[in-house]
Short mmCIF file of the C-alpha atoms (twelve columns), coordinates in Angstrom:
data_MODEL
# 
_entry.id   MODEL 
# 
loop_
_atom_site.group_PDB 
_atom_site.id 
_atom_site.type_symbol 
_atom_site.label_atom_id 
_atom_site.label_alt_id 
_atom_site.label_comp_id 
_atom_site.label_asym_id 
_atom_site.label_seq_id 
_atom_site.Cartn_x 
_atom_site.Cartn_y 
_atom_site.Cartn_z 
_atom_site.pdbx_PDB_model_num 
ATOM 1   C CA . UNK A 1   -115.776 102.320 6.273   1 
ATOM 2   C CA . UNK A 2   -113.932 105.122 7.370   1 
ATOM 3   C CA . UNK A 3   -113.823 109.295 6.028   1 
ATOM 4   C CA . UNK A 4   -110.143 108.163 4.738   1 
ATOM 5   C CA . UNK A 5   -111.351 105.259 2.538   1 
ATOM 6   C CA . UNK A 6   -114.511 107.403 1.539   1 
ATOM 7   C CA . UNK A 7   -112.405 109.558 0.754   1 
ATOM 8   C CA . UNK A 8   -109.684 107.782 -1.213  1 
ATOM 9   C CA . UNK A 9   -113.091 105.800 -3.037  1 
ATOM 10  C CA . UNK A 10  -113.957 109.705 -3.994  1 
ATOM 11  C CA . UNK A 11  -111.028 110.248 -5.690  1 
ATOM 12  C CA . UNK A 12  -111.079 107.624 -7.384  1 
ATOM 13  C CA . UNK A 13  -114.528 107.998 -8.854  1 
ATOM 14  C CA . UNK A 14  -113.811 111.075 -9.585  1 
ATOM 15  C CA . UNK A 15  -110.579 110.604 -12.010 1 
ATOM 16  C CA . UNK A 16  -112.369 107.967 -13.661 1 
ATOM 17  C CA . UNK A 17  -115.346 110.235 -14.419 1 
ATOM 18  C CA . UNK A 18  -113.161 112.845 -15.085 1 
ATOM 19  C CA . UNK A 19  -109.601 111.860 -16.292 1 
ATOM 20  C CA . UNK A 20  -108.749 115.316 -16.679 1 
ATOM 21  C CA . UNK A 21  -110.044 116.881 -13.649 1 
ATOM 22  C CA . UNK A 22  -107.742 118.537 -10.866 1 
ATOM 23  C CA . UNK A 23  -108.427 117.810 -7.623  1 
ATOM 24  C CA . UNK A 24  -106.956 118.557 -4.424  1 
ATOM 25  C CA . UNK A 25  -107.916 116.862 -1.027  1 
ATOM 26  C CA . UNK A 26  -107.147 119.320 2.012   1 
ATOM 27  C CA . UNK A 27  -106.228 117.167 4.973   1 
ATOM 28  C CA . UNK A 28  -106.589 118.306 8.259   1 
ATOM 29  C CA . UNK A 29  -103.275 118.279 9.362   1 
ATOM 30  C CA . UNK A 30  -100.090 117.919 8.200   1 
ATOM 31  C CA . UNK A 31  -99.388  114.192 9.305   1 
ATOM 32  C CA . UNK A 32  -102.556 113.016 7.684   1 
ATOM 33  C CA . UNK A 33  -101.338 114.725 4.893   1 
ATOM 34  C CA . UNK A 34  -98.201  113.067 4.421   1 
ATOM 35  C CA . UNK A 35  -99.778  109.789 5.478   1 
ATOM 36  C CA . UNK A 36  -102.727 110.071 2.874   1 
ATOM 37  C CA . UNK A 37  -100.608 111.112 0.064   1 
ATOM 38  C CA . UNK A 38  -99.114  107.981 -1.255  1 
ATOM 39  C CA . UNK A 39  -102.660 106.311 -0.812  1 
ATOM 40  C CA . UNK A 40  -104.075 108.363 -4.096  1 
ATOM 41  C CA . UNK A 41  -100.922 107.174 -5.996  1 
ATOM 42  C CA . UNK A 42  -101.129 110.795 -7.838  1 
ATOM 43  C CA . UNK A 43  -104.831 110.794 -8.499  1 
ATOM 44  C CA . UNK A 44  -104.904 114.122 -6.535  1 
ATOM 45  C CA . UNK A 45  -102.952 116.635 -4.756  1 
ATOM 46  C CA . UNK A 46  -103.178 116.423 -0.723  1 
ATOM 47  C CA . UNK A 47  -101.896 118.848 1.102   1 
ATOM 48  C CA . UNK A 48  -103.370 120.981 4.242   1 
ATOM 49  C CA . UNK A 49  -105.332 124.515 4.070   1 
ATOM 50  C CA . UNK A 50  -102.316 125.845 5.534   1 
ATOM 51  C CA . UNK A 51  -99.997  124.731 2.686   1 
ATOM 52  C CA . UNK A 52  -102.157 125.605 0.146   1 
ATOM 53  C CA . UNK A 53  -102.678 129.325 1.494   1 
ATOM 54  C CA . UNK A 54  -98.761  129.300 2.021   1 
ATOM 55  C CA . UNK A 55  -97.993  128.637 -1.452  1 
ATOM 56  C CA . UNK A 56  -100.808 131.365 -2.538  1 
ATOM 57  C CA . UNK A 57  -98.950  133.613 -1.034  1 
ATOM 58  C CA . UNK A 58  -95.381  132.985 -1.958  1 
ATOM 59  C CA . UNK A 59  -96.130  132.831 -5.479  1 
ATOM 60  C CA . UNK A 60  -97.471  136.633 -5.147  1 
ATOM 61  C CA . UNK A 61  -95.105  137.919 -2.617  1 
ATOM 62  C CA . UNK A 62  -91.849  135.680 -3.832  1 
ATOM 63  C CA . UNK A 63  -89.966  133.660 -0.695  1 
ATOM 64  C CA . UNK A 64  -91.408  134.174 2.611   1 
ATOM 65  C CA . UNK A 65  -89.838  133.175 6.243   1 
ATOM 66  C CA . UNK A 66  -92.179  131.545 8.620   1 
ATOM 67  C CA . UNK A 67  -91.883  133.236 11.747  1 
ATOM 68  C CA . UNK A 68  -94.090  134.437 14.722  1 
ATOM 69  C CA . UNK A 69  -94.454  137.870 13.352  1 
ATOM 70  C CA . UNK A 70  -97.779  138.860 14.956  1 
ATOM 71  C CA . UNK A 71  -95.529  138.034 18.092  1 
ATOM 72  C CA . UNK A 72  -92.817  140.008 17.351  1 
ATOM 73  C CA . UNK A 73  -94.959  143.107 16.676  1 
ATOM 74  C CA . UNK A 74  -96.806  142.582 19.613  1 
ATOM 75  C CA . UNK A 75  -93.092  142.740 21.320  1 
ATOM 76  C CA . UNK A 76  -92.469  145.999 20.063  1 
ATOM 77  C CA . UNK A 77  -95.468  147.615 20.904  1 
ATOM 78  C CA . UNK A 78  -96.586  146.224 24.413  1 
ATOM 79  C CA . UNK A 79  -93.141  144.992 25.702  1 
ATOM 80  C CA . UNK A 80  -90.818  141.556 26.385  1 
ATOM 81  C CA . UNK A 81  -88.475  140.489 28.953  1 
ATOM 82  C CA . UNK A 82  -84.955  140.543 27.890  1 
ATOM 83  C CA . UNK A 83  -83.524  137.104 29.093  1 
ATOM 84  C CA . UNK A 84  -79.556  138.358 28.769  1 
ATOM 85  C CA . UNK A 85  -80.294  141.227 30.881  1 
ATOM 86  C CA . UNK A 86  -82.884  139.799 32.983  1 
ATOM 87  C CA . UNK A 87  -85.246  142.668 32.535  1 
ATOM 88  C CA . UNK A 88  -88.719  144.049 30.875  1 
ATOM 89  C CA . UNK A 89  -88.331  146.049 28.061  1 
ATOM 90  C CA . UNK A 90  -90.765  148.842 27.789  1 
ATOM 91  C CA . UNK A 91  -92.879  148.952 24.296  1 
ATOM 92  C CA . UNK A 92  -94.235  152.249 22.419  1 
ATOM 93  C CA . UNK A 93  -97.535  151.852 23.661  1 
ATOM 94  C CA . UNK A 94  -99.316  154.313 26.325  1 
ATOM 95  C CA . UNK A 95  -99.609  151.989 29.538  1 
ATOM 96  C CA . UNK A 96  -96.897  149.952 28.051  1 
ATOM 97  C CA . UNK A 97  -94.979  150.227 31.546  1 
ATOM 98  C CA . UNK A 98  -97.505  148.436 33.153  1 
ATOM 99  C CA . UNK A 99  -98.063  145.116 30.275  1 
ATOM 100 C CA . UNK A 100 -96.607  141.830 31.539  1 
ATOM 101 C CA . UNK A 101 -95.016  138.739 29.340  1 
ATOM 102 C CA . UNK A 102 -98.317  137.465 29.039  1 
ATOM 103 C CA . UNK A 103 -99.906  140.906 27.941  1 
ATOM 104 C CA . UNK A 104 -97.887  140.226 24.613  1 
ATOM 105 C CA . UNK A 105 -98.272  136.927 24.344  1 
ATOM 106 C CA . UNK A 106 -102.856 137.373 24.816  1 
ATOM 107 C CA . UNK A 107 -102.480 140.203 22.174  1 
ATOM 108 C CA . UNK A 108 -100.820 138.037 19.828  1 
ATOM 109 C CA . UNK A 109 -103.121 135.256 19.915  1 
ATOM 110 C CA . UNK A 110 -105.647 137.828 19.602  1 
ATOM 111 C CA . UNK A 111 -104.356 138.792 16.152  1 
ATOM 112 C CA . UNK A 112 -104.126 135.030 15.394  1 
ATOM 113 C CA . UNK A 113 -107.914 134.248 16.393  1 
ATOM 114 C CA . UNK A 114 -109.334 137.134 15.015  1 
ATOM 115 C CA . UNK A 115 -107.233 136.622 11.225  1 
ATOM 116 C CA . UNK A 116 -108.407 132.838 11.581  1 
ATOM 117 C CA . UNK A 117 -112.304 134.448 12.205  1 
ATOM 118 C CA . UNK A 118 -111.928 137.165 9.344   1 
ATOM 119 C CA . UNK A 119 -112.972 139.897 11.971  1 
ATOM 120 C CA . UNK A 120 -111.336 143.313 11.119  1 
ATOM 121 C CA . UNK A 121 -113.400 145.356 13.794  1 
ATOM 122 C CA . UNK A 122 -112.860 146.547 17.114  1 
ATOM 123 C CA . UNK A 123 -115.707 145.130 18.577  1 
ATOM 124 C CA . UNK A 124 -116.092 141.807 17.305  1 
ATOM 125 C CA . UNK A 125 -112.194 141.504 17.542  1 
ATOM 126 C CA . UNK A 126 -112.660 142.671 21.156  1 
ATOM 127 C CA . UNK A 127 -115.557 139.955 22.007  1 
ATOM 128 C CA . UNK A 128 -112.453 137.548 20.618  1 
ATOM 129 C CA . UNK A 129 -110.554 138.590 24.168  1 
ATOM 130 C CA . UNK A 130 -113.159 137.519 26.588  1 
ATOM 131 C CA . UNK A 131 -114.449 134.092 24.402  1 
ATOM 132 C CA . UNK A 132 -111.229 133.026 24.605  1 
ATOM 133 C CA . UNK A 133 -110.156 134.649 27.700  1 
ATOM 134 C CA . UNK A 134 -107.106 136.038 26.599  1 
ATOM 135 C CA . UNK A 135 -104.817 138.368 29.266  1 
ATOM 136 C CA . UNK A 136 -104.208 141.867 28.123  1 
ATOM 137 C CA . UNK A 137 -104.569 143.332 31.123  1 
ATOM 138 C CA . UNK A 138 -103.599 146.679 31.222  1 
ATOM 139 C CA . UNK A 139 -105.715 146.984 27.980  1 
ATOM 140 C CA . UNK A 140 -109.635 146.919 27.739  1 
ATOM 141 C CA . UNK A 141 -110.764 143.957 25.200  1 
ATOM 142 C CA . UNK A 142 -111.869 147.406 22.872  1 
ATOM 143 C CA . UNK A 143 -108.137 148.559 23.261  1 
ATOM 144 C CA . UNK A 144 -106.657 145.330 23.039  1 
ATOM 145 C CA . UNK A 145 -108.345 145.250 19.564  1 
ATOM 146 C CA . UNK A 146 -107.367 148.300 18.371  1 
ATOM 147 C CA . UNK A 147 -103.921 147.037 19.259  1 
ATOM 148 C CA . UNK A 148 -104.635 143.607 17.414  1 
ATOM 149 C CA . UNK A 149 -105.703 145.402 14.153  1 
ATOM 150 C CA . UNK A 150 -103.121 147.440 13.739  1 
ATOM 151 C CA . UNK A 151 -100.464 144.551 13.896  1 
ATOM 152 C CA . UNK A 152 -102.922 143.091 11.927  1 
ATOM 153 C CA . UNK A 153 -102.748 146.015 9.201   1 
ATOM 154 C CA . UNK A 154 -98.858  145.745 9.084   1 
ATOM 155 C CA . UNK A 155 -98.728  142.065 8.590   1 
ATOM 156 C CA . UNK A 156 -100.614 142.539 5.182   1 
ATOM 157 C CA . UNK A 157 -97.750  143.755 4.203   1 
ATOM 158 C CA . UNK A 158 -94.396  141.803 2.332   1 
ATOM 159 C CA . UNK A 159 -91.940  141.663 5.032   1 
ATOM 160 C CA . UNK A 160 -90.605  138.852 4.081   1 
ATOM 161 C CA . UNK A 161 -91.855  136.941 6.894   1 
ATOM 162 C CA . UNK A 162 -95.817  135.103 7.869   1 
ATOM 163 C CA . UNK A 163 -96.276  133.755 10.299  1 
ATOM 164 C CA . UNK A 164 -99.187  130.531 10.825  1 
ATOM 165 C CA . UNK A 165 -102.195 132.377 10.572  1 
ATOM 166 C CA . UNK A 166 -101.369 134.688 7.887   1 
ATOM 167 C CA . UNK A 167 -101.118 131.839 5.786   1 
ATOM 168 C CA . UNK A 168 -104.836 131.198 5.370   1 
ATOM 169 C CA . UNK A 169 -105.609 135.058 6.216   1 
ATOM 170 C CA . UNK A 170 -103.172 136.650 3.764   1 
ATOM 171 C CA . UNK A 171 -104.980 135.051 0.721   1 
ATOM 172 C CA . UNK A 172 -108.774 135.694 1.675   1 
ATOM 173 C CA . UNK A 173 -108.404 139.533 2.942   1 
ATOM 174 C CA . UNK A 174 -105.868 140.402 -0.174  1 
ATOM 175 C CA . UNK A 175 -107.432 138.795 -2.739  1 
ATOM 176 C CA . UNK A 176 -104.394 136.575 -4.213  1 
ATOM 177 C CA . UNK A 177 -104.825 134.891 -7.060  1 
ATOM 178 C CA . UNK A 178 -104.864 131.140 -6.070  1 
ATOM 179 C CA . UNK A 179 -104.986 128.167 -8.834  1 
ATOM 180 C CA . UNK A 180 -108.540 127.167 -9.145  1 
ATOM 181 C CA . UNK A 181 -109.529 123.337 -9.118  1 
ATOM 182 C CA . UNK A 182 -112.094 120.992 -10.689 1 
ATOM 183 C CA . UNK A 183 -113.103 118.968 -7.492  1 
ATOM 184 C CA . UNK A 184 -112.091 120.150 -3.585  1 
ATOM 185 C CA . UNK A 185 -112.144 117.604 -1.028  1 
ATOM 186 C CA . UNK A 186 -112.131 118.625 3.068   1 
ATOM 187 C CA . UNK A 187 -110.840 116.567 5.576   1 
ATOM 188 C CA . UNK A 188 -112.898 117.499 9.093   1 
ATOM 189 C CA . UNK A 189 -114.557 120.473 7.758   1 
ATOM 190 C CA . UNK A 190 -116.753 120.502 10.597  1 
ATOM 191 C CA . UNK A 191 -113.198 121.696 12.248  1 
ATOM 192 C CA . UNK A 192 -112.334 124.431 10.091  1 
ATOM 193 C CA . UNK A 193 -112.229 128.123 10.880  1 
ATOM 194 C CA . UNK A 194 -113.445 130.970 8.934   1 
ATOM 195 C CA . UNK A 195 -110.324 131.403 7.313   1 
ATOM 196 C CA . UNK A 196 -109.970 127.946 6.458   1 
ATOM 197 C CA . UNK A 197 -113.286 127.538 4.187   1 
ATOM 198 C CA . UNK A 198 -112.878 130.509 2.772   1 
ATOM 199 C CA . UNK A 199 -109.834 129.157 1.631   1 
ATOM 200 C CA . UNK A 200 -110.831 126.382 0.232   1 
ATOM 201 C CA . UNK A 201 -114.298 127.548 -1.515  1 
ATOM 202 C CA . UNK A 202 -111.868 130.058 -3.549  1 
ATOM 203 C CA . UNK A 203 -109.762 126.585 -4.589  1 
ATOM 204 C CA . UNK A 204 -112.755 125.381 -6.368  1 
ATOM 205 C CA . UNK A 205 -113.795 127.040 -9.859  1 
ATOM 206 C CA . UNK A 206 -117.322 128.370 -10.116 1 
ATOM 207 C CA . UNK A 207 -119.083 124.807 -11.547 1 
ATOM 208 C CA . UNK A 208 -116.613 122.690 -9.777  1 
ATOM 209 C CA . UNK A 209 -117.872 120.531 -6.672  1 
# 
């Protein structure tokens, strides 16, 4: 039988055990999600770790716009090319002059690896560059980490905006309070990140399975 049916049969045993349970089944992705959800016929809730951190955080920080804010940081500090004027626009940062379009881009998926790895120092953030062999060229991996935790510092802060990653980050390195549950089920845990257990250990109460 497959994990979905094991799954579902989990569930199941697990309402009639314990009528008044909560449970919540984190699916790996958002189509299983929506494709699992009518199976349990409101036995549980399903949604993915990303939609649970999401509303975590909303419910502390009020609405929030999903955008590529890491990114947009990044921008500001290393540099972007301006499409209307068909130019590079220099950041703040020293040695800014000499970053390229893909100088921003490596830094920001440097802040997105190292927030989904709970890392918050230089030099296991800078390892992050080479594992992943991210370009951040003119920047060291050590000062491409510095770079990457201090974007990382300003997006713990209400903006209004999160981006992806600071979904399941935000609510582990800030401590938000998050709605505790009787029974938490994992789809492909074998798959998840750092951030993404974390997560979902802090959605089960302390003698809930």
């Amino acid at each position: 039988c497959g994990k979905s049916t094991t799954a579902l049969e989990a569930i199941r045993h697990a309402r009639l055990a314990h009528p008044r349970s909560s449970i919540v089944y984190l699916a790996f992705n958002k189509v299983i999600a929506t494709e699992f959800e009518p199976r349990v016929e409101g036995a549980a809730e399903v949604m993915t770790t990303h939609s649970l951190g999401f509303r975590i955080v909303t419910r502390s920080w009020g609405k929030q716009a999903v955008r590529q804010r890491a990114f947009g940081i990044a921008k500001r500090l290393v540099g972007y090319w301006d499409r209307s004027e068909k130019r590079w626009v220099h950041g703040t940062l020293k040695n800014a002059n000499r970053a390229k379009t893909d100088t921003t881009y490596g830094i920001a998926k440097l802040v997105d690896h190292a927030k989904d790895a709970l890392v918050s120092d230089v030099q296991r953030v800078g390892d992050l560059v080479l594992q992943f062999g991210l370009y951040t060229d003119p920047y060291t991996p050590g000062e491409a980490a510095e770079i990457a935790l201090a974007i990382m510092e300003e997006t713990s802060q209400p903006s209004g905006e999160v981006d992806f990653a600071d979904m399941i980050w935000l609510p582990t390195v800030l401590g938000l309070a998050i709605e505790k549950r009787d029974r938490v089920l994992v789809d492909e845990a074998q798959d998840m990140n750092a951030a993404q257990i974390a997560i979902a250990l802090s959605a089960c109460r302390d003698d809930g399975r």
